[in-house]
C-alpha positions as CSV (number, residue, x, y, z in Angstrom):
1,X,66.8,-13.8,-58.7
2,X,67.5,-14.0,-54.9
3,X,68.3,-16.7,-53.1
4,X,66.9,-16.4,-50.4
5,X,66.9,-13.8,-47.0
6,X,69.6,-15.8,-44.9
7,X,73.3,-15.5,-46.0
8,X,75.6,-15.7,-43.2
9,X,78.4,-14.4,-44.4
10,X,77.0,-11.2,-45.1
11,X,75.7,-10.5,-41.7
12,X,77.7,-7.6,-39.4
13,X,77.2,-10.3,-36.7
14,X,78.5,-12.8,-37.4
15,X,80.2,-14.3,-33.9
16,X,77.0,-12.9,-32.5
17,X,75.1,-15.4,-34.8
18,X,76.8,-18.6,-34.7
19,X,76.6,-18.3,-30.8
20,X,73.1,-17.4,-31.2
21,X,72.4,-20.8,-33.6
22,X,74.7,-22.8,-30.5
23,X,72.5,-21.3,-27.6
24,X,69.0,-21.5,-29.3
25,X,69.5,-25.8,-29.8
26,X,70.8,-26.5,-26.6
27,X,68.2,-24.4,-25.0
28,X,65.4,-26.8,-26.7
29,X,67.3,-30.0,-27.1
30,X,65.8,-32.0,-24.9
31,X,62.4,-30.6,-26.8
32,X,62.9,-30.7,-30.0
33,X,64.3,-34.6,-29.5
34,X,60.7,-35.3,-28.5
35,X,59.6,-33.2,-31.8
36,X,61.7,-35.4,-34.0
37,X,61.0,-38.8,-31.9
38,X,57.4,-37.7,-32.6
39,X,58.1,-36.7,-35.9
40,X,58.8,-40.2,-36.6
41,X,63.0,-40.6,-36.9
42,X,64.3,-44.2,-36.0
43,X,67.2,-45.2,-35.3
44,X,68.8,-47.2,-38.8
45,X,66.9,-44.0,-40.6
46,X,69.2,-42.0,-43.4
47,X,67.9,-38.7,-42.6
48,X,68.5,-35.4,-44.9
49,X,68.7,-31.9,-43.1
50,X,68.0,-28.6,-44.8
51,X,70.2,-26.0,-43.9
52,X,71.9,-27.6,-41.6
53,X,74.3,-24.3,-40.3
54,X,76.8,-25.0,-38.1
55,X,75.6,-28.6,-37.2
56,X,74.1,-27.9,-33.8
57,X,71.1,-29.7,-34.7
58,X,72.9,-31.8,-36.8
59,X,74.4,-33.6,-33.7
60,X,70.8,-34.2,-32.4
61,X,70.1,-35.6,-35.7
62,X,72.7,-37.9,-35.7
63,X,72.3,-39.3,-32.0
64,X,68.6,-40.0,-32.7
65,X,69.9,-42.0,-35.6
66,X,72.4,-43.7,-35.2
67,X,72.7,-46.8,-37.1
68,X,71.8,-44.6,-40.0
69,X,73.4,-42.2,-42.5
70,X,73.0,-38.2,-42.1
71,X,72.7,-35.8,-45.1
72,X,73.4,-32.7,-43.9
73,X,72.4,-29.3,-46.8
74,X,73.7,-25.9,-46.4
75,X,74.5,-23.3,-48.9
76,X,77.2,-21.5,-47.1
77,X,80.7,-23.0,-47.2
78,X,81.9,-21.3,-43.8
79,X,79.2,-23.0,-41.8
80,X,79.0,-26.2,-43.6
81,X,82.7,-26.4,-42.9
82,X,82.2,-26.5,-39.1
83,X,79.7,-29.8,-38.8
84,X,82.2,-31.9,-39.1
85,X,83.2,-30.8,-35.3
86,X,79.6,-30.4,-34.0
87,X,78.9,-33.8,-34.4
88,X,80.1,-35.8,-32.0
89,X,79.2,-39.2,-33.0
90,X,79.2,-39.8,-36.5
91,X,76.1,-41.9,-37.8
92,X,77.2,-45.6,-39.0
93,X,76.7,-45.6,-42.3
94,X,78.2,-42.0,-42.5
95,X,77.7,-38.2,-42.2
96,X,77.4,-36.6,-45.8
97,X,77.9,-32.7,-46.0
98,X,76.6,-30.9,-49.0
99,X,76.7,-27.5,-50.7
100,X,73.6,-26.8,-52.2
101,X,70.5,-25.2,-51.8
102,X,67.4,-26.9,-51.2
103,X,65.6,-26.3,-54.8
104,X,68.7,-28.5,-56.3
105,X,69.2,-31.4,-54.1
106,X,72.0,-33.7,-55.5
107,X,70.5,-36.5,-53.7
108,X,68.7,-39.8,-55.7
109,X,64.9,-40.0,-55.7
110,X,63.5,-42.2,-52.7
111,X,66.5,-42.5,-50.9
112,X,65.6,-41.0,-47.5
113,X,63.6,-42.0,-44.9
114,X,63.4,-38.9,-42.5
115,X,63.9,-35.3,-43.7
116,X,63.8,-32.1,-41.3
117,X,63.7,-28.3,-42.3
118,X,64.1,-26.1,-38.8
119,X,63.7,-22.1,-39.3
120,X,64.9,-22.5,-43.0
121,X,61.3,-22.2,-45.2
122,X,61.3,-19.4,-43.9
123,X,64.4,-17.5,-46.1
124,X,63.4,-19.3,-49.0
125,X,61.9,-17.3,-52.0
126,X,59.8,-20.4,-53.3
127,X,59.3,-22.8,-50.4
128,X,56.9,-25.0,-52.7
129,X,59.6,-26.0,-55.0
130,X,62.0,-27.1,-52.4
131,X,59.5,-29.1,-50.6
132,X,58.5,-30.9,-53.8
133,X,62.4,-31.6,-54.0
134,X,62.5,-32.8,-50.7
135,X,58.7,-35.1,-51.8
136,X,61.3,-35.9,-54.6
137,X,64.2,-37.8,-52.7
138,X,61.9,-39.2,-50.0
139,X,61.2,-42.9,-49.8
140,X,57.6,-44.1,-50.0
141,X,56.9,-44.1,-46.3
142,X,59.6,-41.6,-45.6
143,X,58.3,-38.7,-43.1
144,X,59.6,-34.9,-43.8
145,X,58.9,-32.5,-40.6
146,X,59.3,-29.0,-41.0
147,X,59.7,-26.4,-37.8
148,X,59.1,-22.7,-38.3
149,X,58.5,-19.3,-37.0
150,X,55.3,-17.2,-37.8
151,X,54.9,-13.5,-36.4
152,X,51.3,-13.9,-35.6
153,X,52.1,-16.1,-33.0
154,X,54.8,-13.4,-31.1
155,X,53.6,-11.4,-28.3
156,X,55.3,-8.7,-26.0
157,X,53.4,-7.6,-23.2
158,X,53.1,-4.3,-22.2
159,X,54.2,-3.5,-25.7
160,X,57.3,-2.1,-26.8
161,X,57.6,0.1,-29.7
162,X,61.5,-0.6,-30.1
163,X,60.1,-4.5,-30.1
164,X,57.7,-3.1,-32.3
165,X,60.1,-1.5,-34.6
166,X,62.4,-4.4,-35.0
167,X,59.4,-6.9,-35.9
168,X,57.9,-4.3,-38.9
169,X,61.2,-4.2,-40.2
170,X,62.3,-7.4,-40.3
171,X,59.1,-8.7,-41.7
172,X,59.5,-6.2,-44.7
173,X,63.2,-6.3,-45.2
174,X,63.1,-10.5,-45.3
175,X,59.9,-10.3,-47.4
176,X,62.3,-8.1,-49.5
177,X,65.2,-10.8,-49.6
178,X,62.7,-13.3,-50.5
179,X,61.9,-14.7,-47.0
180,X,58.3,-15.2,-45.0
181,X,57.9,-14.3,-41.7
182,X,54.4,-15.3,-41.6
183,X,55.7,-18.8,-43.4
184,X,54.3,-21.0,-40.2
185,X,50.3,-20.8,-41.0
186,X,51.3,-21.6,-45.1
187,X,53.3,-25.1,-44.8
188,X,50.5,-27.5,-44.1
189,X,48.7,-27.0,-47.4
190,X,52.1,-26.3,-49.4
191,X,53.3,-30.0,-48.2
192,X,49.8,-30.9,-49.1
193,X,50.2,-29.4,-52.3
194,X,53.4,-31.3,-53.1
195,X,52.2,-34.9,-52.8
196,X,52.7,-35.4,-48.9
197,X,49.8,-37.2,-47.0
198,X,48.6,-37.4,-43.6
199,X,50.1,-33.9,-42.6
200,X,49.5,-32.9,-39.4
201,X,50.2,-29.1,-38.1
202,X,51.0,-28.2,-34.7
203,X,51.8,-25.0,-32.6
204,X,54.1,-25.2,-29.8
205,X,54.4,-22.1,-27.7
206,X,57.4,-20.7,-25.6
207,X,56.8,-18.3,-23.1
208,X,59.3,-16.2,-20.9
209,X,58.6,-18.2,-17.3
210,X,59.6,-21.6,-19.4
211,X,62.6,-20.5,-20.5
212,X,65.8,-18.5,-19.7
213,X,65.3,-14.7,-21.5
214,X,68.5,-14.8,-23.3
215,X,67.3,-17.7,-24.6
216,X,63.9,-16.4,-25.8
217,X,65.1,-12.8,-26.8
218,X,67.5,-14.7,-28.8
219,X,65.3,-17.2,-30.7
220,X,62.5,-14.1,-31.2
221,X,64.7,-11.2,-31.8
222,X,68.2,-12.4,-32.3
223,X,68.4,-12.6,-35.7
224,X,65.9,-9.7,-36.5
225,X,67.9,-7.4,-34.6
226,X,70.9,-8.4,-37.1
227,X,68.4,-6.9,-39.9
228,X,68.5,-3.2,-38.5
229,X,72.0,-2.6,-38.1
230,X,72.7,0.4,-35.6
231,X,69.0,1.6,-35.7
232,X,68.0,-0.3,-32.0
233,X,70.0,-0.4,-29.4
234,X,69.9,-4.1,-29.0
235,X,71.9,-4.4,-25.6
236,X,69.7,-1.8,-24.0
237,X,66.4,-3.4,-25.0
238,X,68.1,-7.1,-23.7
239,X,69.0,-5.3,-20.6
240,X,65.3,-3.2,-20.2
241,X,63.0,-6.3,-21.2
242,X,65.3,-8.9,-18.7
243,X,64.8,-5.9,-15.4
244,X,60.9,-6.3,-16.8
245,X,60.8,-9.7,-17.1
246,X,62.7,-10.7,-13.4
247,X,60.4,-8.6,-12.2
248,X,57.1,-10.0,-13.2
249,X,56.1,-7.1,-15.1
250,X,56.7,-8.2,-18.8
251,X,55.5,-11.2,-20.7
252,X,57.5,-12.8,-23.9
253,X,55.6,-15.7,-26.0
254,X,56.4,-16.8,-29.3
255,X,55.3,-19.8,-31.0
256,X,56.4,-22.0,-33.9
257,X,54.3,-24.7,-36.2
258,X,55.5,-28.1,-36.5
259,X,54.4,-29.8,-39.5
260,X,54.5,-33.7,-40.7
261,X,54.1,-35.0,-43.4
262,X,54.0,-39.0,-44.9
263,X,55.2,-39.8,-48.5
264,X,52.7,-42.3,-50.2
């Protein structure tokens, strides 16, 4: 059975990547502080992350919480290894790393009061089951918010067929793996569906004139690009599509859906 279309050690990439993970939440910090503030995350809160990585985000996390406890899941021992120094200022009641995937949470039922999912639904083969485990350990009152990508919502324009070529792949080899690139429109009703009320869906868009290309081509293509090995040549495309984009004469959006949810 797979487990999923994200395993980090696997990738060819791998520097590549983890510098990739660094830029993309520094790039949005600021933003996605509001998300979460929005989202509902206080300050004495013990918050669970989901596929935590490195710990970039983890170190937001942890600031916006800080007389709380942080939970921090990741299956991959390299990168669970490293959050330990990416957080800077350890939450008071403690920062908890754990090895596990998301559909096996060793974590007691109604224990947390904030959980947050960012660009992980997406790898999973059955994201229903691991938000119902994530319903499972949240306190009655609790809020889970869930950010993620969907395809639909990506536009190059004038079109490349190199861009082209890299989002058809990707979208079949992850479906392939087990992942969803379409995963965005789906989590509204599958949080419905597991017991959460009041959800709310949003779509925030990012567009190349708000922020810095390497930022952007990264957070749409950086990671597909890992998917096709040698068969695009990545640095040329980042090098055409940045001339084109300096220049007024290209046009990068993506978008992601931010979704909330309340435990009863």
């Amino acid at each position: 059975m797979s487990t999923g279309s994200y395993h980090f050690e696997t990738l060819n990439d791998t520097a590549f990547q983890a510098e990739r993970l660094r830029q993309q939440a520094q790039a949005v910090r600021g933003m996605e502080a509001g998300i979460l503030r929005s989202a509902g995350i206080q300050s004495g809160h013990n918050v669970l992350e989901l596929g935590c990585g490195p710990g970039f985000v983890s170190d937001l996390l942890a600031e916006l919480a800080p007389e709380g406890s942080l939970y921090v899941v990741e299956p991959s021992r390299t990168l669970l290894a490293q959050v330990e120094g990416n957080v800077r200022n350890k939450p008071a009641c403690g920062l908890y790393p754990i090895q596990a995937y998301g559909s096996q949470l060793p974590v007691p039922d109604s224990s947390i009061d904030f959980s947050y999912a960012r660009f992980v639904l997406q790898h999973i083969p059955q994201p229903e089951t691991v938000i119902s485990e994530i319903h499972r350990v949240m306190r009655p009152g609790g809020r889970f918010c869930a950010v993620d990508s969907d395809d639909g919502l990506v536009v190059f324009y004038p079109e490349d067929q190199r861009v082209s070529q890299i989002l058809r792949t990707a979208q079949i080899t992850q479906a392939e793996q087990g992942g969803d690139r379409f995963i965005g429109r789906k989590l509204h009703h599958m949080m419905t569906d597991a017991g959460f009320v009041n959800v709310k869906s949003r779509i925030l868009a990012l567009t190349s004139s708000e922020l810095p290309f390497n930022v952007l081509f990264n957070i749409l293509l950086g990671y597909k690009a890992s998917l096709l090995g040698n068969t695009v040549d990545i640095m040329q495309l980042f090098d055409d599509l940045s001339q084109k984009v300096a220049g007024g004469h290209q046009l990068i959006a993506g978008g992601v859906f931010i979704i909330t949810g309340e435990k009863a």
